[in-house]
Backbone as CSV, one residue per row, in Angstrom:
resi,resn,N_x,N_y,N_z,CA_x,CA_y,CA_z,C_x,C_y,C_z
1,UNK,52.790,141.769,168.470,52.273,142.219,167.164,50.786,141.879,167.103
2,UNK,50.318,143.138,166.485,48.504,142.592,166.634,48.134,141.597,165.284
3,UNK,46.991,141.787,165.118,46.724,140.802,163.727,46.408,141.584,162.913
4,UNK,46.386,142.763,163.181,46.114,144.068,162.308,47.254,144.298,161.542
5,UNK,48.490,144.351,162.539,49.868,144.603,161.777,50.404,143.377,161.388
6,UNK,50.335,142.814,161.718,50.791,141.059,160.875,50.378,141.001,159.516
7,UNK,49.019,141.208,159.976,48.128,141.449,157.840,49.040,142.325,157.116
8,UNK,49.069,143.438,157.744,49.993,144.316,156.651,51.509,143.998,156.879
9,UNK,52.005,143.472,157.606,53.323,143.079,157.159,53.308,142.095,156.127
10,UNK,52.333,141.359,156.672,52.698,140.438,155.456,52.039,140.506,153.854
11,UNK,50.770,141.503,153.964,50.326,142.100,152.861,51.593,143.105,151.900
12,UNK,52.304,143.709,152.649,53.666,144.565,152.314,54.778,143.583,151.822
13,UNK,54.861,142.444,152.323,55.712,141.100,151.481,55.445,140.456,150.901
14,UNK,54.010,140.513,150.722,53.467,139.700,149.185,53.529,140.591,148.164
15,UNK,53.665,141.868,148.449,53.649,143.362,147.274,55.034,142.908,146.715
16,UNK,56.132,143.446,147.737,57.117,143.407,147.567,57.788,141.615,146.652
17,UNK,57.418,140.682,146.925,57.688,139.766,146.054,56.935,139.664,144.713
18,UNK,55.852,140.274,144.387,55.019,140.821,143.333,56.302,141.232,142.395
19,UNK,56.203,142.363,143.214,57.167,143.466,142.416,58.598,143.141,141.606
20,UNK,59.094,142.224,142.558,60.159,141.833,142.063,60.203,140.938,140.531
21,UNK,59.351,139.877,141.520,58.823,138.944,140.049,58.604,139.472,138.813
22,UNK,58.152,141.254,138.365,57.528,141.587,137.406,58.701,141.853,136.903
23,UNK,59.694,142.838,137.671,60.852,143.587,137.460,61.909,142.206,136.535
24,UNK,61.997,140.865,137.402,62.965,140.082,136.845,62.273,139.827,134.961
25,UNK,60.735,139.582,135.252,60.140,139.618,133.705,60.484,140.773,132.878
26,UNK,60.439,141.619,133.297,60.873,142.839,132.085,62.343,142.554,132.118
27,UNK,63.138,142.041,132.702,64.466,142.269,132.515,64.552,141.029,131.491
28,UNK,63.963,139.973,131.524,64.131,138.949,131.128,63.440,138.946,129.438
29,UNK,62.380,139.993,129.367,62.143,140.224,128.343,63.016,141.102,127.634
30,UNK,63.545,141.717,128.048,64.514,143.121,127.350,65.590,142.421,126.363
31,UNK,65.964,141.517,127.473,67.088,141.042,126.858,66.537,139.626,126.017
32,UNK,65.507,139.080,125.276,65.374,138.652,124.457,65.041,139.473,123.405
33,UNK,64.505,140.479,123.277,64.507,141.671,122.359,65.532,142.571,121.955
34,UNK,66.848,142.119,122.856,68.168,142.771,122.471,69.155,141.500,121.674
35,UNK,68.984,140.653,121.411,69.337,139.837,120.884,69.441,140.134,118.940
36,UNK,67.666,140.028,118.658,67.578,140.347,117.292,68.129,142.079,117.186
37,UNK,68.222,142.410,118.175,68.815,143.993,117.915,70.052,144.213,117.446
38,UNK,70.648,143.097,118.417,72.347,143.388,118.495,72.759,142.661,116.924
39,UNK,72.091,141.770,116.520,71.854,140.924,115.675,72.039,141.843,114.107
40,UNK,71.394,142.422,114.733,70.539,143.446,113.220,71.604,144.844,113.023
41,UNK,72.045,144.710,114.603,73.480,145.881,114.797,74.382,145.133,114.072
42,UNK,74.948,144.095,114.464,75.888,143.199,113.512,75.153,142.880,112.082
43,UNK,74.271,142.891,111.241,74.024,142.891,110.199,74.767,144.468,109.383
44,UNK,74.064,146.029,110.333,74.432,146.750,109.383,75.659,147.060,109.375
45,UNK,76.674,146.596,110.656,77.602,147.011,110.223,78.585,146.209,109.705
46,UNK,77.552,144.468,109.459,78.589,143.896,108.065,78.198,144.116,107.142
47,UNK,76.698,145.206,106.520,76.204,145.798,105.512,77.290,147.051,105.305
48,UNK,77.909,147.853,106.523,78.767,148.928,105.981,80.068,148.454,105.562
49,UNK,80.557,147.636,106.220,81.670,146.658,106.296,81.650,146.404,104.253
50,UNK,80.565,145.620,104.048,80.520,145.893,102.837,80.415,146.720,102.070
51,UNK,79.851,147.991,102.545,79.653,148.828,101.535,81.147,149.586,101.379
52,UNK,81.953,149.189,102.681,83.380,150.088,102.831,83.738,149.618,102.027
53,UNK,83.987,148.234,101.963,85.042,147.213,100.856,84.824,147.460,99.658
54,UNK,83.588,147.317,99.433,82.802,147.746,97.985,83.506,149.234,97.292
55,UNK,83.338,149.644,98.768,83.963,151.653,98.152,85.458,151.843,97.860
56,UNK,85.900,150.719,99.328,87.163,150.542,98.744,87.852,150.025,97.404
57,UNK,87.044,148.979,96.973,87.269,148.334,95.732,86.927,149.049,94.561
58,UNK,85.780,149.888,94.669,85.659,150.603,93.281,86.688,151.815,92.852
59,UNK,87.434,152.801,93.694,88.476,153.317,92.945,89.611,152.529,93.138
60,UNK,90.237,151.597,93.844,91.522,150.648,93.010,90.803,150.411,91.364
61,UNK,89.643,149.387,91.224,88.862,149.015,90.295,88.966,150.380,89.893
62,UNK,88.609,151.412,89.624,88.466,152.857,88.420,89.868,153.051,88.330
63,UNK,90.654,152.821,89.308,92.381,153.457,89.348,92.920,152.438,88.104
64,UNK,92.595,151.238,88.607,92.952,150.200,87.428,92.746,150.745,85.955
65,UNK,91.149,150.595,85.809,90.601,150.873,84.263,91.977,152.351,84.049
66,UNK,91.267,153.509,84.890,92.455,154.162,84.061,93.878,154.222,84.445
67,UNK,94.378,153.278,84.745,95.935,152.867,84.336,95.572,151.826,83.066
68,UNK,94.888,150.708,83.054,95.409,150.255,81.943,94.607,151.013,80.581
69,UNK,93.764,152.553,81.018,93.091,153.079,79.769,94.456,154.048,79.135
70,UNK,94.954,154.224,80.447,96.169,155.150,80.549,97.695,154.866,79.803
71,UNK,97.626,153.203,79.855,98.806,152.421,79.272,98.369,152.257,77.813
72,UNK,97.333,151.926,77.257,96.566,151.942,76.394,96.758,152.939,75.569
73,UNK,96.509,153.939,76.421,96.295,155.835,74.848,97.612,155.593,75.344
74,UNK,98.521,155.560,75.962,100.055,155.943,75.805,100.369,154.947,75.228
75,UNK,100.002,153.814,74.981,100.198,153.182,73.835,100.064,153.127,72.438
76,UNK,99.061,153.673,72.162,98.518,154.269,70.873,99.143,155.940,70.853
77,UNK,99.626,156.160,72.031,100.403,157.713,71.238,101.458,157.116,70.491
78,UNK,102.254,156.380,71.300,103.541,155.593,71.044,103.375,155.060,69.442
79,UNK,101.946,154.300,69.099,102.301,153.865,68.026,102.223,154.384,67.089
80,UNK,102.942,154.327,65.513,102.578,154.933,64.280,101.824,154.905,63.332
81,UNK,101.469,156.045,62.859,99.841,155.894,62.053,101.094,155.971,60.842
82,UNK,100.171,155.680,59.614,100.873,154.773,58.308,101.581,156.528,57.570
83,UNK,102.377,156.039,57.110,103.361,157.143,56.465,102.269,157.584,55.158
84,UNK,102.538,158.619,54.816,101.755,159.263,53.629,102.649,159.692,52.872
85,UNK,102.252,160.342,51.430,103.127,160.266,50.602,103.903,162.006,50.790
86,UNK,102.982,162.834,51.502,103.267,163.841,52.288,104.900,163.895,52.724
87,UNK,105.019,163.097,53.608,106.087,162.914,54.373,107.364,161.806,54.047
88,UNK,107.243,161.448,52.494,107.881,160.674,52.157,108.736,160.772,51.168
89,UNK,110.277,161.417,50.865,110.736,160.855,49.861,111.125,159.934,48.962
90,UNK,111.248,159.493,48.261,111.350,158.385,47.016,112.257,158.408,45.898
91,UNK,113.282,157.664,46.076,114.197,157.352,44.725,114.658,155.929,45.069
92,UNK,115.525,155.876,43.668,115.750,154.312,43.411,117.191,153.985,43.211
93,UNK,117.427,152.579,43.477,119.035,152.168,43.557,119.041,151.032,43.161
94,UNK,120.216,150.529,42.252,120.315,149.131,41.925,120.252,148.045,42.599
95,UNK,119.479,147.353,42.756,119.753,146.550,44.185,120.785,145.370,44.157
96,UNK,121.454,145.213,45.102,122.811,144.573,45.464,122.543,143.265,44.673
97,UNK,123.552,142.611,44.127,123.275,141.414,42.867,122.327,141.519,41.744
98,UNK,121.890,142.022,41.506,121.657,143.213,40.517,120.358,142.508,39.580
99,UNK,120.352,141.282,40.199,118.585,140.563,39.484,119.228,139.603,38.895
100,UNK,118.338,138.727,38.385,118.351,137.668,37.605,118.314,137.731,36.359
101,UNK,118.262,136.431,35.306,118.441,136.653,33.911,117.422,137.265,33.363
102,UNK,117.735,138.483,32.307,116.458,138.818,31.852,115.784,139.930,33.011
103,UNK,115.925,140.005,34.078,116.014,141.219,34.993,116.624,141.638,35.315
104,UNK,116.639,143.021,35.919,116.924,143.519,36.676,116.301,144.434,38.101
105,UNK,117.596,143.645,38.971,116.751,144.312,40.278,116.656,145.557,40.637
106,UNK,115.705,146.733,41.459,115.769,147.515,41.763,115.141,148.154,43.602
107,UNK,116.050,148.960,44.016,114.908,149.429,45.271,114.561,150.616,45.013
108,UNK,113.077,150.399,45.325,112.276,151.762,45.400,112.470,152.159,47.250
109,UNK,112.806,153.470,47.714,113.391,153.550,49.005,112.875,154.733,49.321
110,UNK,111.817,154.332,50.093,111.304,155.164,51.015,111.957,156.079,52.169
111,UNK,112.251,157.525,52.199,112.745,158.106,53.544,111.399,158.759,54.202
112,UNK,111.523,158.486,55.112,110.190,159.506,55.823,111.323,160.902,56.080
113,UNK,110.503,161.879,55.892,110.738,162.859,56.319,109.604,163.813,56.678
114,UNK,109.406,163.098,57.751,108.433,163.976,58.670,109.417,163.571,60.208
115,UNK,108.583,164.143,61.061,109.262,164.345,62.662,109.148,163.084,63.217
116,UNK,108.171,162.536,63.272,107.546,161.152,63.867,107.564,159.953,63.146
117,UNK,107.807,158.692,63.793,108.207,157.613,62.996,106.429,157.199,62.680
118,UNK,106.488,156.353,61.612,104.992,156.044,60.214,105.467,154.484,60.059
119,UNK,104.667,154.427,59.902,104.716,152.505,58.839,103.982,152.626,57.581
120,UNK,104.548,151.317,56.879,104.139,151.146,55.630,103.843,149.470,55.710
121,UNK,102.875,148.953,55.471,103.241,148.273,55.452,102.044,147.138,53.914
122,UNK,102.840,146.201,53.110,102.388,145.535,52.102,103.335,146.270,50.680
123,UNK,102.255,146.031,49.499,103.126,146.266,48.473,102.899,147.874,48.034
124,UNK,103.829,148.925,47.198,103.457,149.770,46.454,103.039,149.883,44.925
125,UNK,102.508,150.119,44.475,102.067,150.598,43.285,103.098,151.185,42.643
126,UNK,103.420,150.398,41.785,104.598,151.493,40.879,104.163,151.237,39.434
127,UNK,104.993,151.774,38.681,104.546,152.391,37.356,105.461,152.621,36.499
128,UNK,106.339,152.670,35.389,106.847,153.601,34.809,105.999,155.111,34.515
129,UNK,107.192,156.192,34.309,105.810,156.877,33.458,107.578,158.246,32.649
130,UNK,107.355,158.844,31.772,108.157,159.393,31.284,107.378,160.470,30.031
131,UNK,107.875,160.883,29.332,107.521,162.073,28.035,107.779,163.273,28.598
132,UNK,108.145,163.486,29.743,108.851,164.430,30.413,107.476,165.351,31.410
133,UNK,105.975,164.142,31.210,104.925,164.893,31.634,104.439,164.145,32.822
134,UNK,105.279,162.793,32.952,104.428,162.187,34.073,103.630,161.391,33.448
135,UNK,103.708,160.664,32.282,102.665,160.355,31.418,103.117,158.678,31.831
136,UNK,102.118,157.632,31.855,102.160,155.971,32.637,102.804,155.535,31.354
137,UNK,103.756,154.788,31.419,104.230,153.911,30.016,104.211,152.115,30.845
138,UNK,103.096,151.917,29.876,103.019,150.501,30.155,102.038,150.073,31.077
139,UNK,101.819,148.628,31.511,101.338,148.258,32.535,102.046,148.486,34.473
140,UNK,101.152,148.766,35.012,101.902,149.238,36.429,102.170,147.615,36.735
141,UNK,103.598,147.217,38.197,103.622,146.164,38.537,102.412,145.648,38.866
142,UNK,103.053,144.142,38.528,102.208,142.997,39.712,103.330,142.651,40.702
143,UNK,102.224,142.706,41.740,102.643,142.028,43.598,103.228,140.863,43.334
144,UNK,104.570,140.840,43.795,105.188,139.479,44.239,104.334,139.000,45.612
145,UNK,103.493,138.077,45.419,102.404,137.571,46.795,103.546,136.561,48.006
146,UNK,104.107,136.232,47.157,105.485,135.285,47.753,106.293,136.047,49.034
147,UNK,106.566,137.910,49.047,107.407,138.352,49.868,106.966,138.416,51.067
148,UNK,107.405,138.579,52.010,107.225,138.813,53.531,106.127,139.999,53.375
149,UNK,105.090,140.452,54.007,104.885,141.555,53.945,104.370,142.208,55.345
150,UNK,104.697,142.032,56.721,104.876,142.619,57.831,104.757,144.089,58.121
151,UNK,104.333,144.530,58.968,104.303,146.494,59.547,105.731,146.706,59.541
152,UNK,106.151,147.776,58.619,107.327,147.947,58.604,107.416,149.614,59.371
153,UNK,107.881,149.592,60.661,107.870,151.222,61.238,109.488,152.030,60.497
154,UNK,109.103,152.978,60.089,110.049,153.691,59.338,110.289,155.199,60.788
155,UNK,111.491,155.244,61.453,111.824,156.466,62.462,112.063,157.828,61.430
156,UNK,111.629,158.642,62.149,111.674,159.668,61.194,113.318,159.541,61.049
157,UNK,113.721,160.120,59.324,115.191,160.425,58.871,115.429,159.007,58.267
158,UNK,115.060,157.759,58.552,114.914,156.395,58.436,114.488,155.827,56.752
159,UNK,114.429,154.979,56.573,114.346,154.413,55.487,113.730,153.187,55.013
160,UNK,112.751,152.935,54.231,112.557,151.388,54.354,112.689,151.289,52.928
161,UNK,112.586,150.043,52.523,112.727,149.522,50.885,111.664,148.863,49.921
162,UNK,111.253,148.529,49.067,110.448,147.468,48.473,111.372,147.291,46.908
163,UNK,111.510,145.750,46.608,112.361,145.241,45.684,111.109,145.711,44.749
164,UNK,111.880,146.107,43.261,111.409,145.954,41.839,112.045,145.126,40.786
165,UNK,111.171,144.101,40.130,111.990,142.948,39.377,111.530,143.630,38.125
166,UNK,112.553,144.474,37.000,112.272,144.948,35.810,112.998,144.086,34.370
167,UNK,112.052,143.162,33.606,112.266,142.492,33.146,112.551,143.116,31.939
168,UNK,113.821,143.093,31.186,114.848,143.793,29.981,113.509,143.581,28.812
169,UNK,113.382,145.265,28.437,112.423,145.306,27.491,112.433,144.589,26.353
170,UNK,113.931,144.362,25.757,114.400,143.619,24.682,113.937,142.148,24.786
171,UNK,113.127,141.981,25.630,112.569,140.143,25.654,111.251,140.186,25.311
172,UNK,110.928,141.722,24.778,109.372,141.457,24.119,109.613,141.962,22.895
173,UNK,108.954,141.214,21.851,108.493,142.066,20.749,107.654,143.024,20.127
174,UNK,108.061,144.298,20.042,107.571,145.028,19.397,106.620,145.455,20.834
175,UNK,107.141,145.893,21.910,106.255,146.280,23.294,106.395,148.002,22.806
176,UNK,106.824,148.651,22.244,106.990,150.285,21.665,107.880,150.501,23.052
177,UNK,109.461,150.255,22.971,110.698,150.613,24.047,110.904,151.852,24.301
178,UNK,110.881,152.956,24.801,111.238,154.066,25.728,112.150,153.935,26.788
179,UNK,112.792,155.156,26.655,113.387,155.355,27.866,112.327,156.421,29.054
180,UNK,112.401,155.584,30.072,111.469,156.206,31.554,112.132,157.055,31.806
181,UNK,111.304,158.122,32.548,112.061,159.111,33.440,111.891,158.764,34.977
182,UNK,111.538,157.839,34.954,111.560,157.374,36.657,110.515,156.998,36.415
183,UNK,109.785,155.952,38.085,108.602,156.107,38.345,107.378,156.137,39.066
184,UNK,106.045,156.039,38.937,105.322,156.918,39.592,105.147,155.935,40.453
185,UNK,105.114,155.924,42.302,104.765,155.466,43.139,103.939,155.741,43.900
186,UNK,103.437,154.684,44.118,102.027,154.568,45.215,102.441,154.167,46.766
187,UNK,102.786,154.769,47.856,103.143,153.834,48.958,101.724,153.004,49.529
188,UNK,102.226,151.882,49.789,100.614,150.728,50.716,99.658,151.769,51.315
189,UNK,98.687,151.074,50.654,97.576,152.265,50.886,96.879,153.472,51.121
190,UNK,98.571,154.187,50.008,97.886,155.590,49.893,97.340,155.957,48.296
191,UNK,96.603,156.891,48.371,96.081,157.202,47.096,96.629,158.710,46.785
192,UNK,98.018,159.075,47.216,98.946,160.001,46.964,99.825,159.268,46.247
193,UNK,100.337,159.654,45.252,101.737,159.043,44.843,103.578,160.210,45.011
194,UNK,103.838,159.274,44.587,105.362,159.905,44.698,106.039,159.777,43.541
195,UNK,106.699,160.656,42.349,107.641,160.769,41.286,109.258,160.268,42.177
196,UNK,109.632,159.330,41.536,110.915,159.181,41.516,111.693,158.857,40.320
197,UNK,112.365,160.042,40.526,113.039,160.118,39.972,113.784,159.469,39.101
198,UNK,114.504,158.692,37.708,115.852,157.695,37.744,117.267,158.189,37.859
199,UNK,117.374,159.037,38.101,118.461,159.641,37.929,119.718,159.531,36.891
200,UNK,120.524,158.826,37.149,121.448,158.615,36.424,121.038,156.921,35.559
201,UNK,120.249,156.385,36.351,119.619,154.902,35.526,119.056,155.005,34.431
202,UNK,119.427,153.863,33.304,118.652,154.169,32.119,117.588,152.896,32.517
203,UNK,116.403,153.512,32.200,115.464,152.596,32.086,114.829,152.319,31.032
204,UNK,114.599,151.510,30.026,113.605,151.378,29.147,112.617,150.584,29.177
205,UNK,111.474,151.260,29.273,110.193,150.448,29.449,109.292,149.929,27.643
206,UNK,108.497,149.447,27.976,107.545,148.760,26.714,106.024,150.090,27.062
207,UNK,105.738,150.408,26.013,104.370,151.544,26.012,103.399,150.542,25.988
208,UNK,103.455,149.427,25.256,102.271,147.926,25.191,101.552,148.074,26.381
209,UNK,100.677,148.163,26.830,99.779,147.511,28.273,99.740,146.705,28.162
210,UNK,99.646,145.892,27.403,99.455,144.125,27.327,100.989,143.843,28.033
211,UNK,101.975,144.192,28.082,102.998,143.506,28.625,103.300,143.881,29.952
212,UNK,103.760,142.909,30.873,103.772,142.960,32.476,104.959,143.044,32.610
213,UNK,106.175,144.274,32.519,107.399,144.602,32.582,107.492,144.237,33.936
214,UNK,106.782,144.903,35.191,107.442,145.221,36.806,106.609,144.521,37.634
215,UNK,107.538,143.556,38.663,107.092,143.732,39.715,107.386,143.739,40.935
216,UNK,106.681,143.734,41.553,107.188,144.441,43.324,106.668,143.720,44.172
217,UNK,108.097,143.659,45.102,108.081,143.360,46.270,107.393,143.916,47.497
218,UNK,107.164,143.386,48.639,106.844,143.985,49.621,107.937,144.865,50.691
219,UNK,106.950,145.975,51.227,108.007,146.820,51.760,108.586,145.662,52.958
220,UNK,110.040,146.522,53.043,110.998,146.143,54.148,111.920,146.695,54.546
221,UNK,112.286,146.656,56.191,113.365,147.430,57.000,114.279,147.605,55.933
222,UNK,114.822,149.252,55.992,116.342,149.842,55.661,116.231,149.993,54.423
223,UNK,117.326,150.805,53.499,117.220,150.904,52.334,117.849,149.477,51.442
């Protein structure tokens, strides 16, 4: 071998170990720059990861709201809006033990007759009233505050009650005594009333306003 070709052999193996050396640096760099990559790969796809769950969770979460918005209005279809005087007949019956001294008891008895069951619920407004015109004789009851007074749901065809304590006109003096033709009712919080009838009952009321003949109970289940 001359010294001519020796130089370049060995000029050709100092290249060649050059080369390599650079090659192992870029490799060695790559892969510290694939690190924050893979890194940042595992970030977005525990960013989608979340956004899946998230997506997943918001219609269960909307499915929810409307099931329980859903249980809710089918709950409020279900329930009953308050009976009106529309849909209500009204007459009266002696009530069972028949009152105390100096009274007598009575039920004022609500039927709904509409399709759908209504509530009533607290005291009614009642009244005598008679002259064959509908005309008020006397003072209207006072509220017994003492009775139960609970949402009373009335099914349509159904019935509910409220007691009347009518204290025997003959315990006032000189109240101007009539006989009622029934009387005028108010059901809990309507500003409709209802004529009932007395039918075969004699009632005699006091014309006085000063005197507090009636009062009433709160409504309750059944006649």
């Amino acid at each position: 071998m001359t010294t001519t070709t020796w130089k370049s052999a060995a000029f050709a193996g100092a290249a060649g170990i050059i080369a390599l050396v650079a090659l192992a640096g870029c490799a060695s760099g790559g892969a510290v720059q694939a690190e924050p990559t893979t890194g940042s790969t595992h970030s977005a796809a525990g960013a989608a990861s979340a956004t899946e769950a998230s997506s997943a969770s918001s219609p269960a979460t909307a499915s929810s709201a409307s099931d329980a918005d859903g249980t809710s209005s089918e709950a409020g279809s279900l329930r009953s809006g308050a009976c009106t005087a529309t849909h209500l007949h009204g007459s009266v019956t002696t009530a069972a033990g028949g009152g105390s001294a100096g009274h007598q008891a009575y039920e004022i008895v609500f039927r709904n007759t509409g399709s759908s069951p209504c509530t009533l619920q607290g005291w009614p407004g009642v009244s005598f009233v008679g002259k064959g015109n509908g005309t008020q004789l006397g003072a209207p009851a006072t509220f017994d505050r003492s009775s139960a007074h609970g949402t009373v749901t009335i099914a349509a065809g159904s019935t509910a009650h409220a007691t009347l304590l009518v204290a025997q006109a003959r315990n006032y003096e000189d109240c101007g005594i009539t006989t009622a033709d029934g009387f005028r009712v108010y059901p809990p919080g309507s500003k409709q009333s209802l004529f009932v009838d007395a039918g075969q009952l004699e009632l005699s009321a006091c014309t006085a306003s000063g005197v507090e003949q009636l009062q009433v109970q709160a409504v309750q289940p059944g006649a």
